[in-house]
C-alpha positions as CSV (number, residue, x, y, z in Angstrom):
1,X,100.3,115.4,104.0
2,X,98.9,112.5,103.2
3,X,100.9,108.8,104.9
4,X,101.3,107.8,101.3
5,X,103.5,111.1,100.8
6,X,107.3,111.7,100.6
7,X,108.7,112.3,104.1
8,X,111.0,115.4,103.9
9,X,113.6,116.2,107.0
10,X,114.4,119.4,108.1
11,X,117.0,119.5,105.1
12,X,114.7,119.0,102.7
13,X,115.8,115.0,101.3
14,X,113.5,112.3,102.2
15,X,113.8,110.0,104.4
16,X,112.9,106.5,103.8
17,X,112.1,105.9,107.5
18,X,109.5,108.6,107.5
19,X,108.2,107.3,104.6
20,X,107.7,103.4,105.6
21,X,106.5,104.4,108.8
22,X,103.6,106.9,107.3
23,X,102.9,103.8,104.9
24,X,102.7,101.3,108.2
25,X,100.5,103.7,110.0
26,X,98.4,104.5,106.7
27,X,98.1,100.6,106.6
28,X,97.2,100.1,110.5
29,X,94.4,102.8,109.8
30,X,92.7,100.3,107.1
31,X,92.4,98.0,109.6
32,X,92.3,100.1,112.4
33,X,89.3,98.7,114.4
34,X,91.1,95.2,114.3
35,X,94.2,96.3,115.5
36,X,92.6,97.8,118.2
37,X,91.0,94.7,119.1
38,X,94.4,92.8,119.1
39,X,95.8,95.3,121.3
40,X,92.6,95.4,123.6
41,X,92.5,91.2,124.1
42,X,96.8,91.4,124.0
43,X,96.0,93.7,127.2
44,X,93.4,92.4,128.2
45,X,95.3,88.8,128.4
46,X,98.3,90.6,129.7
47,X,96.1,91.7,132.7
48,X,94.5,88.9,133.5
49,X,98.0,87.4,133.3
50,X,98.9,89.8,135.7
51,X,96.1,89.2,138.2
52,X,96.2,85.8,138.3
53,X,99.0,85.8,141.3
54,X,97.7,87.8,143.1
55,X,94.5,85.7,142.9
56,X,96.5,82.4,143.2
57,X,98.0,83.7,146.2
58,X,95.1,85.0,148.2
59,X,93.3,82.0,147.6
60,X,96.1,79.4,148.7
61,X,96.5,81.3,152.1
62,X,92.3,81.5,152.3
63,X,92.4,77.2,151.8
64,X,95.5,76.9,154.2
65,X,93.2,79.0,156.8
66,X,90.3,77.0,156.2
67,X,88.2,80.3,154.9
68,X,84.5,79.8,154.1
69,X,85.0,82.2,150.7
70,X,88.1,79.8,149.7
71,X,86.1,77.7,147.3
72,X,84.7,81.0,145.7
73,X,88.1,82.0,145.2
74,X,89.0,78.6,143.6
75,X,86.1,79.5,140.9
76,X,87.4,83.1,140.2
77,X,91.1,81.2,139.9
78,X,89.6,79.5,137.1
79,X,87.5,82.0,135.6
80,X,91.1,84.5,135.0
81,X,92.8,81.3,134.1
82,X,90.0,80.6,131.3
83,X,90.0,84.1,130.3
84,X,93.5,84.3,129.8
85,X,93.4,82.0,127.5
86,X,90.1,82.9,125.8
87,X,91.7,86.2,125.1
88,X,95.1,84.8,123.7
89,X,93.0,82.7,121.1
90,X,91.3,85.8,120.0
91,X,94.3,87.7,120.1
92,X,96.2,85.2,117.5
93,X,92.7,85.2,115.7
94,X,92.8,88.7,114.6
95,X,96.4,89.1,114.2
96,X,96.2,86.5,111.3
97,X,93.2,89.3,109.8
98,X,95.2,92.4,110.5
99,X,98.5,90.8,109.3
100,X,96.6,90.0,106.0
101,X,94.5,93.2,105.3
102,X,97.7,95.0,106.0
103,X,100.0,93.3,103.3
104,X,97.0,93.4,101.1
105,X,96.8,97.5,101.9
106,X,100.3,97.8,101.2
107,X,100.4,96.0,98.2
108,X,97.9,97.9,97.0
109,X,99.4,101.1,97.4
110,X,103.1,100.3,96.2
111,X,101.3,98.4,92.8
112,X,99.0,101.7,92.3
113,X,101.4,103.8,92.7
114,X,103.8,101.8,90.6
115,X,100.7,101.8,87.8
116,X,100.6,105.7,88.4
117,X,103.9,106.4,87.3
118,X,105.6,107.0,84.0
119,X,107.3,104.2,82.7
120,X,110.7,105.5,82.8
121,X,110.2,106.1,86.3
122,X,109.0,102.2,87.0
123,X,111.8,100.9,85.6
124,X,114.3,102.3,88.2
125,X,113.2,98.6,90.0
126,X,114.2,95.9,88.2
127,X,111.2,93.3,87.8
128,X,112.6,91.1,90.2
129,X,113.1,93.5,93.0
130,X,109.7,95.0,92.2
131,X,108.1,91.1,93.0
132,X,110.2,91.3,96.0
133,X,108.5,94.2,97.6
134,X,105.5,93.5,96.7
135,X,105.2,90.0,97.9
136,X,108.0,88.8,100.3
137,X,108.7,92.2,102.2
138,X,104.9,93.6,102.1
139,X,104.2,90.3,103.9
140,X,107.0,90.5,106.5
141,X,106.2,94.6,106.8
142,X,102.0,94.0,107.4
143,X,103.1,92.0,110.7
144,X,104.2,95.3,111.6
145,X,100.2,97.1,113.5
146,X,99.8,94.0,115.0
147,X,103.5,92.9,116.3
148,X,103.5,96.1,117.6
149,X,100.5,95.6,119.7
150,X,101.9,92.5,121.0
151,X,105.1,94.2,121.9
152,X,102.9,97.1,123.5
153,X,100.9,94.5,125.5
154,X,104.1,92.2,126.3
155,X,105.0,95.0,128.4
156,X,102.5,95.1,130.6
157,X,102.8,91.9,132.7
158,X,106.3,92.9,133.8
159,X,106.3,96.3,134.7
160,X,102.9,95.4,136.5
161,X,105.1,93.0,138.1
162,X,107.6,94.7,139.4
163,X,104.9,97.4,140.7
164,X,103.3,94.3,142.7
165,X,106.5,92.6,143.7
166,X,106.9,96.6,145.7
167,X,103.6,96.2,147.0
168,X,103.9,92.4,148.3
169,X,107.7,93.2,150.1
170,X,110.1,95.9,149.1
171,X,113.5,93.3,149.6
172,X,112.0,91.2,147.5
173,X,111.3,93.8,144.6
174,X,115.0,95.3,145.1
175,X,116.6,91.5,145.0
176,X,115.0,91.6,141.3
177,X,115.7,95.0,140.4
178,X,119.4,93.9,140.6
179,X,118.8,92.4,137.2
180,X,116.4,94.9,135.2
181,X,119.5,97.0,133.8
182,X,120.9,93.7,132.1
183,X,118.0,92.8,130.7
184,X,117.6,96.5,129.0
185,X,120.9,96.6,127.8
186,X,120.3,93.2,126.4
187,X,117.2,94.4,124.5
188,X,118.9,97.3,123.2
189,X,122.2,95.8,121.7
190,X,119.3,93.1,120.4
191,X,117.2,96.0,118.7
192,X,120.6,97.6,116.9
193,X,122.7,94.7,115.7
194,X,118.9,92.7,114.2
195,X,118.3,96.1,112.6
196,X,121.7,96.2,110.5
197,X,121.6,91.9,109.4
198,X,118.0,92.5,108.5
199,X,118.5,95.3,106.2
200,X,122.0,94.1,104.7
201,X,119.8,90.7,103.8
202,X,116.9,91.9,102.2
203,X,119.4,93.9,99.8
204,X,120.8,90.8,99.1
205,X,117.5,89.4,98.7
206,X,116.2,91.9,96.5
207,X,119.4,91.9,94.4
208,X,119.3,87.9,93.7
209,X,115.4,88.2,93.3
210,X,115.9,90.4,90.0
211,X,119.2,88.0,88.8
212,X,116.3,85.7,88.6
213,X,113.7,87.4,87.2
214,X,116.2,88.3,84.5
215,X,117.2,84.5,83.5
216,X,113.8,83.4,83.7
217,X,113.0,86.0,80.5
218,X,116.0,85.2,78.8
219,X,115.8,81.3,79.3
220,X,115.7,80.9,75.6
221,X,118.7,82.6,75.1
222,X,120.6,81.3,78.1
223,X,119.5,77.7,76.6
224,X,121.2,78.9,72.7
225,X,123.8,80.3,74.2
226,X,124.6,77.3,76.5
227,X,125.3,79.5,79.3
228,X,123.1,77.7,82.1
229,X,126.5,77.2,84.3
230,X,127.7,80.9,84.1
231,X,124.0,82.0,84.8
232,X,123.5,79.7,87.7
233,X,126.4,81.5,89.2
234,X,125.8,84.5,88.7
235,X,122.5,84.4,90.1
236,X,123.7,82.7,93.2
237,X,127.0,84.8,93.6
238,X,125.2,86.2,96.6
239,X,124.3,83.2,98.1
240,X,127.0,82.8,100.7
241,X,126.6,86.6,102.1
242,X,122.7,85.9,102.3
243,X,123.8,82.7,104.6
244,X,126.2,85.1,106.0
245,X,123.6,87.6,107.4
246,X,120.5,84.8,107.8
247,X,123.2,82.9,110.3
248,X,123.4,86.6,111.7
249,X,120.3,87.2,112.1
250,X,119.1,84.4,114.1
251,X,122.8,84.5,116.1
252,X,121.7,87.6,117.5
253,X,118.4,86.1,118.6
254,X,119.4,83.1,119.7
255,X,122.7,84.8,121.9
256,X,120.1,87.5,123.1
257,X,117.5,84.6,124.0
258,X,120.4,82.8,125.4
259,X,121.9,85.3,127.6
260,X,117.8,86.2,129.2
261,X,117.4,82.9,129.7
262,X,120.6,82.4,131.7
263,X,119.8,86.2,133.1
264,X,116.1,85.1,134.2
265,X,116.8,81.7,136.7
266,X,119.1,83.5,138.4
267,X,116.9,86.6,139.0
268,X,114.3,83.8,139.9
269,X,116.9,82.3,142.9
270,X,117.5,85.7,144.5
271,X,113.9,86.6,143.9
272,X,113.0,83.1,146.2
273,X,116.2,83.4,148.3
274,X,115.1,86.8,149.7
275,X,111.4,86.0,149.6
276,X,112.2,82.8,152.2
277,X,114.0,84.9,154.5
278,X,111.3,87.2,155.1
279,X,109.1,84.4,155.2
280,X,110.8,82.8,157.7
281,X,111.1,86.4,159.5
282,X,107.2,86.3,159.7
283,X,107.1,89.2,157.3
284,X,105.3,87.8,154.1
285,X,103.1,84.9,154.1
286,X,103.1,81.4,152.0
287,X,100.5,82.6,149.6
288,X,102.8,86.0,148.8
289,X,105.8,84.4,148.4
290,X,103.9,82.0,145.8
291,X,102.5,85.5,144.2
292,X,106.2,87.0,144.4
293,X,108.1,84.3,142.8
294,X,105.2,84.2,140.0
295,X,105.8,88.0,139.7
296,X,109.2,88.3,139.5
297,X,108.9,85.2,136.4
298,X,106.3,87.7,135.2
299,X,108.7,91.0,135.1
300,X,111.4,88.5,134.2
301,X,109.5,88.0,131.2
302,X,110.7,91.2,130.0
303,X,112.9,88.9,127.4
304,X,110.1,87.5,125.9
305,X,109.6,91.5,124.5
306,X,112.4,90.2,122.4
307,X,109.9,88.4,119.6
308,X,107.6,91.2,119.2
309,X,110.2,93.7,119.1
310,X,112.1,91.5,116.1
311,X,109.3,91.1,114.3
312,X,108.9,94.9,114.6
313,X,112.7,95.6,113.4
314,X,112.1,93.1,110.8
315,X,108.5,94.7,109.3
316,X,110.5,98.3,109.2
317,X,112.9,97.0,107.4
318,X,110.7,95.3,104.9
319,X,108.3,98.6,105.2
320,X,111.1,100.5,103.6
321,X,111.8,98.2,100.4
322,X,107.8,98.0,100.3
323,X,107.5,101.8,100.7
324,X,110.4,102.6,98.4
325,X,107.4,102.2,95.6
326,X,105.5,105.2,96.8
327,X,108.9,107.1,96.1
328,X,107.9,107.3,92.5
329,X,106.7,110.4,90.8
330,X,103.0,110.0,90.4
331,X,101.9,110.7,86.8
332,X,98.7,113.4,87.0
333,X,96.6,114.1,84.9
334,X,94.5,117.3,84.5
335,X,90.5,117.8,83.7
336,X,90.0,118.8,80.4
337,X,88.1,117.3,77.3
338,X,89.7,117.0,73.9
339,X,87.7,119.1,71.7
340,X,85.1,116.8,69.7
341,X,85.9,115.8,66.3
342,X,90.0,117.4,66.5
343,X,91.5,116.5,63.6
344,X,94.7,115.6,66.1
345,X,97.2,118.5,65.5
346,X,100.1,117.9,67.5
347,X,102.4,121.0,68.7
348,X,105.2,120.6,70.5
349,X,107.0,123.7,72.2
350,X,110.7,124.0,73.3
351,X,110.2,120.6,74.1
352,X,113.4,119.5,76.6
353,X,114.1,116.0,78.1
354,X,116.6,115.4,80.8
355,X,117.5,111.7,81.8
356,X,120.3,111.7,84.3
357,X,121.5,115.3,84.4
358,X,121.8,114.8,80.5
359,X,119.6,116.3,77.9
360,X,118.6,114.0,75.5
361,X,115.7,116.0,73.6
362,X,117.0,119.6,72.6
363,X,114.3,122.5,72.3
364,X,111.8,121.0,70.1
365,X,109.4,122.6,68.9
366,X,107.0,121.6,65.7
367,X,103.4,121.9,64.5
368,X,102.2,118.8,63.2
369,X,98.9,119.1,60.9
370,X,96.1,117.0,62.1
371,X,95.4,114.3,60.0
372,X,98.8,114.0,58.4
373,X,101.2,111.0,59.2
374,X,104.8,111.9,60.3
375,X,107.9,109.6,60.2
376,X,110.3,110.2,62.8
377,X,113.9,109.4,61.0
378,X,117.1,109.5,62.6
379,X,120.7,106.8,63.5
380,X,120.2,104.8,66.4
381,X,120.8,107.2,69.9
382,X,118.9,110.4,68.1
383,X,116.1,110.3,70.8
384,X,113.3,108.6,68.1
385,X,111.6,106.4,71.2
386,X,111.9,109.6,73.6
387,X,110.5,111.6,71.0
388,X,107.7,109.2,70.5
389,X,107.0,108.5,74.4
390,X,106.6,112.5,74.6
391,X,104.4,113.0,71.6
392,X,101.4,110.6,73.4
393,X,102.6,111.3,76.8
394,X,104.3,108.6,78.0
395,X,106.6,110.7,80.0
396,X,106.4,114.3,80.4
397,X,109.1,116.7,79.0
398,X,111.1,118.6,81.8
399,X,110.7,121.5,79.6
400,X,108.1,123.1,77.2
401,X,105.0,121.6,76.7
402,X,102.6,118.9,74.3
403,X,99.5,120.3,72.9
404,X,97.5,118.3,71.3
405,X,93.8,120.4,69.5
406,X,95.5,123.1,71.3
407,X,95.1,121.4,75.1
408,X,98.4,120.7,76.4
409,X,98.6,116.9,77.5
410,X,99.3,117.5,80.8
411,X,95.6,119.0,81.2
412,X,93.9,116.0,79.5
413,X,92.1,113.7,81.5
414,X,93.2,109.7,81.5
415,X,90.3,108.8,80.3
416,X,90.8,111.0,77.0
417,X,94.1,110.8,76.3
418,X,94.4,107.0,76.3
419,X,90.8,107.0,74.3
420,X,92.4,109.3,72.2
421,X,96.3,107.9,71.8
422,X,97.3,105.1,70.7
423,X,100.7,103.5,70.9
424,X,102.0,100.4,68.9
425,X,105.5,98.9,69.9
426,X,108.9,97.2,68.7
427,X,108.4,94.2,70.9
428,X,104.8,94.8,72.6
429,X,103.8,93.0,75.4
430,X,100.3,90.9,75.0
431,X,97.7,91.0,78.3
432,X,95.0,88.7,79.0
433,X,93.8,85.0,78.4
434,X,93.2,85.0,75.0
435,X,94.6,86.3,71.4
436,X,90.8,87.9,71.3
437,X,91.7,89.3,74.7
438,X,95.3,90.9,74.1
439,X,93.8,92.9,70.5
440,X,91.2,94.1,72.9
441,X,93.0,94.7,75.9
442,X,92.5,98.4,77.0
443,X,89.9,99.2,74.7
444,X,86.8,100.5,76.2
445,X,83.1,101.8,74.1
446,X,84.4,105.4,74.5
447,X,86.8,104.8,72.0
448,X,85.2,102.0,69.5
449,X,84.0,105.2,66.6
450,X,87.7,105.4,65.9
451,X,88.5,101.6,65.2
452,X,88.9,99.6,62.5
453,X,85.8,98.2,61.9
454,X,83.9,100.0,64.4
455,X,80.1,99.8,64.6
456,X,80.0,95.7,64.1
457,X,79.8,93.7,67.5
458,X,80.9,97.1,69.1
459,X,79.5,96.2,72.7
460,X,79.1,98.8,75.7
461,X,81.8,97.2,77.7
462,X,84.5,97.1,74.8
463,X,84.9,95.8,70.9
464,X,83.3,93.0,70.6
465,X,84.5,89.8,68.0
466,X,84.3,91.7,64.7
467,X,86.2,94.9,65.5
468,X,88.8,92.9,67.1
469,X,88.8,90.6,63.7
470,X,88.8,94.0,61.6
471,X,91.8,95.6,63.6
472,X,93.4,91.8,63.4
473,X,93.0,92.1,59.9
474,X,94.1,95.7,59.4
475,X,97.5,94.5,60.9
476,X,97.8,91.4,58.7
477,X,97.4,88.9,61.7
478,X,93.4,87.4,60.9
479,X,95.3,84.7,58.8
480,X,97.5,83.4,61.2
481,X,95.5,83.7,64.3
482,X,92.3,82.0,62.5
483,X,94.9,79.1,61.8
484,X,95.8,78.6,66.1
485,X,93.7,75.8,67.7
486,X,91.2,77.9,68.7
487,X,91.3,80.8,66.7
488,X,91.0,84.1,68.9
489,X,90.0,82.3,71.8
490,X,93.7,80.3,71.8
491,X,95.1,81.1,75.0
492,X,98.2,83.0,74.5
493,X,100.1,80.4,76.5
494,X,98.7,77.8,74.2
495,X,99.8,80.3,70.8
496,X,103.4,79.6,69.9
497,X,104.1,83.2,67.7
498,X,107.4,84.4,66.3
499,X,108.6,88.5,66.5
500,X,106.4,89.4,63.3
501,X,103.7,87.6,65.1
502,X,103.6,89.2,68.4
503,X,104.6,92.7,66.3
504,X,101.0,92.5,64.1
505,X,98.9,92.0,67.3
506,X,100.5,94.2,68.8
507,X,99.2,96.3,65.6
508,X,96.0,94.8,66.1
509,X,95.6,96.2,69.2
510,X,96.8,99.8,68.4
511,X,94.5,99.6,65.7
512,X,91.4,98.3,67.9
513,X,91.6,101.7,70.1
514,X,92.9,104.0,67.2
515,X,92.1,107.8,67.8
516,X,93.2,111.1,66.5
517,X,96.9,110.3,67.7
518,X,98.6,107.0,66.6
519,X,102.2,106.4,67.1
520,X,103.9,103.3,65.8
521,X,107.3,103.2,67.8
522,X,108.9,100.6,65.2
523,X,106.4,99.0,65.1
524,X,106.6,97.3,61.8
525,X,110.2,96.1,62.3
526,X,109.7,92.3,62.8
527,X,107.7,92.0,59.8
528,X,108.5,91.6,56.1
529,X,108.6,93.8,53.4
530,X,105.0,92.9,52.0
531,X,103.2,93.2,55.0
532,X,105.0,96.0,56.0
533,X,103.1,97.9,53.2
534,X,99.9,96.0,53.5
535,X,99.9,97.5,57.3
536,X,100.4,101.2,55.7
537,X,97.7,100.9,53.6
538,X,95.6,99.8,56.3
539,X,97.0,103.0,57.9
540,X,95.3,104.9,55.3
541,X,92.3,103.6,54.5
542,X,90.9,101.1,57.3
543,X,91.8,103.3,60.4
544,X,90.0,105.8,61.8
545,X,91.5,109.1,60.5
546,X,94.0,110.9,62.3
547,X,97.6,111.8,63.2
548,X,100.2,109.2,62.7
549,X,103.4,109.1,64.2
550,X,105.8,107.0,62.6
551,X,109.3,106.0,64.4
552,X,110.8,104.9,60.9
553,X,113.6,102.9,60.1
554,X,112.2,101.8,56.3
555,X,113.0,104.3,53.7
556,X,109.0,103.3,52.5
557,X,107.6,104.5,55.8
558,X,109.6,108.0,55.2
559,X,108.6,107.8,51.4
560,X,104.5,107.7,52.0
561,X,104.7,110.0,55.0
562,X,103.5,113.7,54.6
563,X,106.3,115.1,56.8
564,X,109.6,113.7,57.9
565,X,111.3,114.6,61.1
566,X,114.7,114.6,60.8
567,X,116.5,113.8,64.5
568,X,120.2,113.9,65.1
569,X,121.5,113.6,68.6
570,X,118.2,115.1,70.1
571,X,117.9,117.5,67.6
572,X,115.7,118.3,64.9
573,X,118.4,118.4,62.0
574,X,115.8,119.1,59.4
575,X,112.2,118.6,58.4
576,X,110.0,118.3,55.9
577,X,109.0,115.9,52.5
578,X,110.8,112.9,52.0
579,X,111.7,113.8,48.0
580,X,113.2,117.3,49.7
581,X,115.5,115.6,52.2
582,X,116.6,112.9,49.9
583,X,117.9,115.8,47.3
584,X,119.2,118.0,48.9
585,X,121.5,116.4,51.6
586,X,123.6,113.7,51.6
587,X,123.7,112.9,55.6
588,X,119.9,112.3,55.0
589,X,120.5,109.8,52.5
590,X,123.7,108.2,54.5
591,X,121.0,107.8,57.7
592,X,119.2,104.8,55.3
593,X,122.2,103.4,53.7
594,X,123.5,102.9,57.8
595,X,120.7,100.9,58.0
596,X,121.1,99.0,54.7
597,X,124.5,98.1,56.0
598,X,122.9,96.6,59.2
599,X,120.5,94.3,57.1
600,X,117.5,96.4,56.9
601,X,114.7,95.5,54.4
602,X,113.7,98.2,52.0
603,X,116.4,100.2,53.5
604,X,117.6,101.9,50.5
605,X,115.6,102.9,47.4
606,X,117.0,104.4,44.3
607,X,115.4,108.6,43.8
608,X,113.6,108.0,40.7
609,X,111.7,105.4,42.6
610,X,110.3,107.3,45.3
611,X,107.8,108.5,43.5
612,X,106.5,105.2,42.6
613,X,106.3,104.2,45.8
614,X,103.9,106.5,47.1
């Protein structure tokens, strides 16, 4: 399995432990040869720490003596001394590089894998929580390989020192042994309680993160609505609990550094107290009590295991909100080629979509004729936008299959189906620097033969100016955006737009990458009546031919489409033309006048019209 995979248990659930801790050791990996340097100079340091003593020690009782080799041991007192702290510099050195390639790797796997999903799937994270995990807890989880290194290493000096402290005089060793079981209990109660306020605050964290995220989009409306006050609460309702378990947090440290330091002195005493008696007994000498009473500060530095081990529990912690990313279902994608020049028929079999044990799309199954545009008609709730999202495979059906030139859509490769389906949206969301950029955005040269305008400053590495200009102009937006500051370069920070606005580049840029499958998921309902129709005659005769898919709420999009699909509570209720629906039921008819009632343009036209309006 590979670390990035979903941990199962012997029951068969996952476990989100597993999971962070394949992520953190997938992560390590990346920069494996670093974090093995960090733990070589963090035990390399830790030895030389360890030596120097014994070193000390020798060569105080070699001066007191008056030995010849004394000044030779002086030099080699230095030398461990330098070394030490030669190897601590490039210990903290490479902990800074690890710490950052590892947040960097985990980053990049949580935002892949987040990219790799379907949509539905993303949104289970709020946008604030998703920020969270990806900045804020990846950074305190990539301190994770090389904490842990530290911790390993910060073990070293004092069980090294308690194995010399035997060697130099075994009453000595046992007066400090006294102590050890203190000390462990101390670390564990440390390990459990920072565990517990850690995760309880990131929740929190993540929680107030998204309240946030959420006012910062809807800032306008907060603003109209004058509900500032009320928001500013609400966002920082949880602002006393995250004090409450911050104040936690470092009471546990501080109590658990507080009780080792009042644990270590007295250690220390009965350490020297026992060491002078068997000095004075003639058993030890002055140089080994010096090296004894350094050692037993050494093993007493078991406490100072406390830092590395926090920053582990802490990294875990964060590792799991980090991790919780790779959770989501990854969204494959098979191998196979469209056939060339497929007209776009669209088959959809026994089609079934579950959202939260409830089926919302019922056992669909239609053939769509390539070529021929289809409006999707139904109340509000009948499962039009699912319906849509399944059609260019957005999200996958739990049930039945797409085809699409007879290839189901699950065999497709990326590359082809998003070369090949396009998608236009309600409120659509532009990327990049510029207008220019957003109409482009996602385009690529596989796909400029099916644009509007195609074969004019079509470049290898995208549309180039005139195809965007002819897809700009297709959706009715050249007008406005030639009127910005800058034209198509305006930045889109710098390009005040209403809905309508936003709505035609988002048209733009459906029609920039248009292949044999379009759907428009209302996508024409921020804009008015004329250019409504301007944009369907675009449709027809300016866009690459193909299949259109039509979420309709205008009774003109229904009117000029070949085929209507009638949906009612995830179910096809009826399909066919327009003029055949409209005659010969009623509850077809009542599904436009519902949205005359709510203020929809165009909403209802009289039956002798219909005709004219194609």
């Amino acid at each position: 399995m590979r670390p990035t995979d979903a941990a199962v248990d012997g029951a068969g659930t996952r476990s989100p432990e597993r999971d962070a801790d394949r992520a953190l050791v997938a992560a390590a990996r990346h920069s494996g040869g670093r974090t093995a340097a960090v733990l070589g100079c963090t035990v390399a340091a830790a030895a030389a720490a360890l030596a120097e003593p014994a070193v000390l020690g020798h060569t105080l009782d070699l001066l007191l003596s008056g030995a010849p080799s004394g000044p030779a041991w002086t030099l080699l007192c230095a030398a461990v001394i330098a070394a030490e702290v030669a190897l601590d510099a490039a210990a903290a050195r490479l902990t800074g590089e690890v710490d950052g390639r590892t947040t960097a790797r985990l980053r990049r796997l949580g935002l892949a894998r987040l990219l790799r999903t379907a949509p539905h799937h993303a949104a289970r994270h709020a946008s604030g929580e998703t920020a969270a995990r990806l900045t804020a807890h990846a950074t305190e989880a990539g301190r994770v390989p090389a904490a842990a290194a530290h911790a390993v290493a910060a073990l070293l000096p004092p069980i090294g020192a308690v194995a010399a402290l035997f060697l130099i005089d075994l009453w000595t060793a046992l007066a400090f042994l006294v102590g050890v079981p203190l000390l462990v209990l101390l670390l564990r109660a440390f390990a459990r309680d920072t565990l517990s306020s850690v995760a309880r605050y990131q929740h929190v964290q993540l929680a107030t993160a998204g309240r946030l995220l959420e006012a910062l989009a809807g800032a306008r409306t907060i603003a109209a609505a004058g509900s500032a006050d009320r928001e500013r609460a609400r966002i920082l309702a949880q602002l006393p609990e995250l004090g409450t378990q911050g104040r936690r947090m470092w009471q546990v440290y501080g109590g658990t550094t507080a009780r080792s330091a009042a644990l270590m002195p007295m250690l220390l005493y009965a350490v020297l107290a026992v060491g002078g008696i068997r000095l004075s007994a003639g058993a030890i000498g002055i140089g080994e009590l010096l090296a004894a009473v350094r050692y037993a500060g050494l093993a007493a530095g078991i406490g100072a295991v406390t830092g590395g081990l926090a920053a582990v529990v802490r990294g875990r912690a964060a590792a799991r909100r980090t991790t919780a990313l790779l959770a989501l279902p990854e969204f494959g994608h098979g191998r196979k080629e469209l056939p060339a020049d497929g007209p776009g028929t669209l088959e959809l079999r026994e089609v079934r979509v579950v959202r939260e044990g409830s089926t919302v799309l019922h056992d669909i199954s239609l053939l769509i004729p390539g070529g021929s545009t289809v409006a999707v008609v139904g109340r509000s709730g009948a499962g039009k936008t699912l319906f849509a999202a399944v059609a260019g495979r957005l999200t996958d059906p739990d049930a039945g299959q797409v085809l699409l030139d007879g290839v189901p859509l699950r065999e497709v490769t990326a590359e082809a189906l998003r070369r090949e389906v396009g998608y236009a949206f309600d409120r659509p969301v532009l990327l990049g620097d510029t207008v220019g950029d957003a109409i482009a955005f996602g385009a690529d040269a596989g796909a400029g033969q099916g644009r509007a305008g195609a074969g004019a400053g079509e470049g290898p590495a995208g549309p180039g100016p005139e195809a965007v200009r002819a897809a700009a102009r297709a959706a009715g937006a050249d007008l406005f955006v030639r009127r910005l500051p800058h034209g198509y370069g305006t930045r889109l920070a710098d390009a005040p737009m209403s809905g309508g606005e936003v709505q035609r580049l988002g048209l733009a840029r459906a029609f920039c990458r248009a292949g044999r499958l379009l759907v428009l998921d209302d996508a024409t309902s921020s804009l008015d009546t004329v250019t409504a129709r301007q944009v369907e005659r675009a449709l027809a005769h300016e866009i690459r031919p193909g299949t259109r898919i039509v979420v309709a709420h205008r009774l003109s999009s229904a009117v000029r489409a070949d085929l209507v699909v009638w949906l009612e509570d995830g179910r096809v209720r009826a399909s066919g033309t327009h003029d055949e629906l409209w005659r010969r039921d009623p509850d077809y008819r009542a599904v436009f006048a519902a949205g005359a009632e709510a203020g929809a343009e165009d909403a209802v036209v009289p039956e002798e019209t219909t005709e004219a309006a194609r």
